[in-house]
C-alpha positions in Angstrom: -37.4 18.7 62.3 -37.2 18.1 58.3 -37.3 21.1 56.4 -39.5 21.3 53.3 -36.2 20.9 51.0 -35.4 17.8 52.8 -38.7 16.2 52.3 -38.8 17.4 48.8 -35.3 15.2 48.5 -36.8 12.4 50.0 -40.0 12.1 47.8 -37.6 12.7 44.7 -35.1 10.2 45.6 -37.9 7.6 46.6 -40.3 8.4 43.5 -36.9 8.0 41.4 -36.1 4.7 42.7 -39.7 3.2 42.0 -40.4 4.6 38.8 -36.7 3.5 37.6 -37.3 -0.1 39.1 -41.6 -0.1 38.4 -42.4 2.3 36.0 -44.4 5.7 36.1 -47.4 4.7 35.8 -46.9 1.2 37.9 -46.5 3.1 40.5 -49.6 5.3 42.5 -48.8 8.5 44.8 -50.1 6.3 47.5 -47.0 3.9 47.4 -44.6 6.9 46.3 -45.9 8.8 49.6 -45.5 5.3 51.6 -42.1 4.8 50.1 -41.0 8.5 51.1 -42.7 8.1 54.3 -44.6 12.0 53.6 -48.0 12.5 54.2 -50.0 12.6 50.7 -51.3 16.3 52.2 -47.4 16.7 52.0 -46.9 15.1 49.1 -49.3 17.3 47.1 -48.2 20.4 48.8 -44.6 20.1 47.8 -45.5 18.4 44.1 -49.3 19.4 42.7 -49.5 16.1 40.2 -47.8 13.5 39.5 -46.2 15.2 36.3 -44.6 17.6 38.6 -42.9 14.6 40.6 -42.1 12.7 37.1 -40.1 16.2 36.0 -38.5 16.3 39.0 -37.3 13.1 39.1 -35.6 13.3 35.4 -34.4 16.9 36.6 -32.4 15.1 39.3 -31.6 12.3 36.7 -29.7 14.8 34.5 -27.8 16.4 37.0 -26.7 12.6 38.1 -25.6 12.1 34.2 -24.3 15.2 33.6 -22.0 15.0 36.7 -21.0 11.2 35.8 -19.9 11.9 32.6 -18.1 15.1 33.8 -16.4 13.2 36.5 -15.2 10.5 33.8 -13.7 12.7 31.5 -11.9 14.8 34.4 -10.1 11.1 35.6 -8.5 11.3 32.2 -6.2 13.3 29.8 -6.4 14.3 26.6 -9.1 14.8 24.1 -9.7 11.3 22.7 -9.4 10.4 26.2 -12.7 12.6 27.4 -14.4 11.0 24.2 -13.9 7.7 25.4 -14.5 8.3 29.5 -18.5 8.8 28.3 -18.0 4.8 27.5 -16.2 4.3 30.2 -18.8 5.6 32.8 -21.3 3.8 31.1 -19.4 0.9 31.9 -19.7 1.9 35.5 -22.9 2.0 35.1 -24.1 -0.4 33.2 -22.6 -2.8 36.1 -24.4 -1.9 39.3 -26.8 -3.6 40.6 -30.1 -1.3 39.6 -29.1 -0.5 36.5 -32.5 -0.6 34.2 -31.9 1.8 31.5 -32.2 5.6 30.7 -34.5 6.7 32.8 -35.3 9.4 29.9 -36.1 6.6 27.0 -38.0 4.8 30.0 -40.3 7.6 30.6 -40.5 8.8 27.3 -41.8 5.3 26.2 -44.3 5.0 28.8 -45.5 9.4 29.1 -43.8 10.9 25.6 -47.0 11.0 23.4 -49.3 11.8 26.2 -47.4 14.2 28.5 -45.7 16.5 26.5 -43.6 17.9 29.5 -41.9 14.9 29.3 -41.2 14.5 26.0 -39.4 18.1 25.9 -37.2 17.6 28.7 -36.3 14.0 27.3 -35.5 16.0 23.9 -33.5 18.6 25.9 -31.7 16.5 27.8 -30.4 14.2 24.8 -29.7 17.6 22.9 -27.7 18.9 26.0 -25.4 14.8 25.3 -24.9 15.8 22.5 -24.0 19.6 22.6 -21.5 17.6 25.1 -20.3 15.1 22.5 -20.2 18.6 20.4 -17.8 20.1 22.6 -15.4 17.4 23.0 -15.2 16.3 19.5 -14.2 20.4 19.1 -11.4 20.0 21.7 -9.7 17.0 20.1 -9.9 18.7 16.8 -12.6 16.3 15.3 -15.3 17.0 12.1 -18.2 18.2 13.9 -20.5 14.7 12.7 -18.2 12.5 14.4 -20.5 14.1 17.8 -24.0 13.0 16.7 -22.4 9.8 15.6 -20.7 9.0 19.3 -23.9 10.1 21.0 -26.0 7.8 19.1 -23.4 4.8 20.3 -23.8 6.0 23.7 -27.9 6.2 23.3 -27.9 2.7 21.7 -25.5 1.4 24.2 -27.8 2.1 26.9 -31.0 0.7 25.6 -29.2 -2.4 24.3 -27.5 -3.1 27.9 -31.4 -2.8 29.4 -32.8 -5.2 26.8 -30.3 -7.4 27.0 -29.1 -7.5 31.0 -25.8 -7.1 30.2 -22.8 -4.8 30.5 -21.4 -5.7 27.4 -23.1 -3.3 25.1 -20.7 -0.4 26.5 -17.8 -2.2 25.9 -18.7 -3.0 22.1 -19.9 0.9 22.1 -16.0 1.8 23.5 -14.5 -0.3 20.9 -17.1 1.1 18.0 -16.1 5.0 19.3 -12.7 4.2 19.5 -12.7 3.3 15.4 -15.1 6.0 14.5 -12.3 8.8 16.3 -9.3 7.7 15.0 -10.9 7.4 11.2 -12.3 11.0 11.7 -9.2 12.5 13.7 -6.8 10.7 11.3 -8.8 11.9 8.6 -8.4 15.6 9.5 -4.3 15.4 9.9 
């Protein structure tokens, strides 16, 4: 027998797969409680509203990016390196076969000006990318504006590769961080 956690898994893992492939509001607790095969009584019982599955779902989404990007910068050494492993997993990425964006721009487009739960943790997950950026930039000895500058590559990166359908938009990101770190590091020695 499933314990409560386990269902709770399954209804976040299914309700993150629609609204990443559909859209929040495309998609009804009806289908999200067919998809996770859970009883709606279930369903409600383990997430009161839809909101609370929506904040669930971008909870588990910024654990997925946060250990991505950790696990790309731990493949590599050095400082410049750990910089440029953030482009690197979005290569990775930005190549499988679901790939449809940041699920936090997607749900801050469609629930930001209306649901202001998800418009905080949108702004506090993008301010925890680029306290990272902030902390990496710091190890390899870099001007602290050469951060915002490599996060805003890696945001526009990610919204250009879901407009467009392509991978490609990491790759030209890479290339753009790799000028922007040896002008600021070379700058500094």
């Amino acid at each position: 027998m499933k314990t409560t956690e386990e269902f709770r898994v399954e209804a976040i893992d299914a309700a993150d797969r629609l609204f990443y492939s559909k859209g929040v509001q495309a998609v009804g607790m009806d289908e999200l409680r067919t998809e996770a095969g859970i009883s709606l009584k279930k369903m409600y019982s383990m997430f009161p509203s839809k909101e609370s599955i929506v904040l669930a779902v971008l909870h588990k989404r910024q654990n997925t990016w946060n250990t991505g990007i950790a696990e790309a910068a731990a493949r590599v050494t050095g400082p410049r390196e750990k910089l440029l492993a953030v482009y690197d997993f979005l290569t990775e990425w930005f190549n499988t076969d679901d790939f449809n964006g940041c699920g936090f721009i997607n749900a801050f487009g469609e629930l930001g000006a209306t649901v202001p739960a998800v418009a905080e943790l949108t702004r506090t997950q993008k301010e925890s990318f680029q306290t990272y950026m902030a902390e990496l930039v710091a190890d390899a000895g870099g001007p602290a504006f050469l951060a915002p500058q490599l996060a805003i590559l890696a945001e526009g990166a990610q919204t250009t590769a879901a407009i467009s359908g392509t991978p490609d938009a990491a790759l030209h990101a890479r290339a753009a961080a790799e000028t922007l770190i040896d002008a600021a590091l070379g700058a500094r020695a």
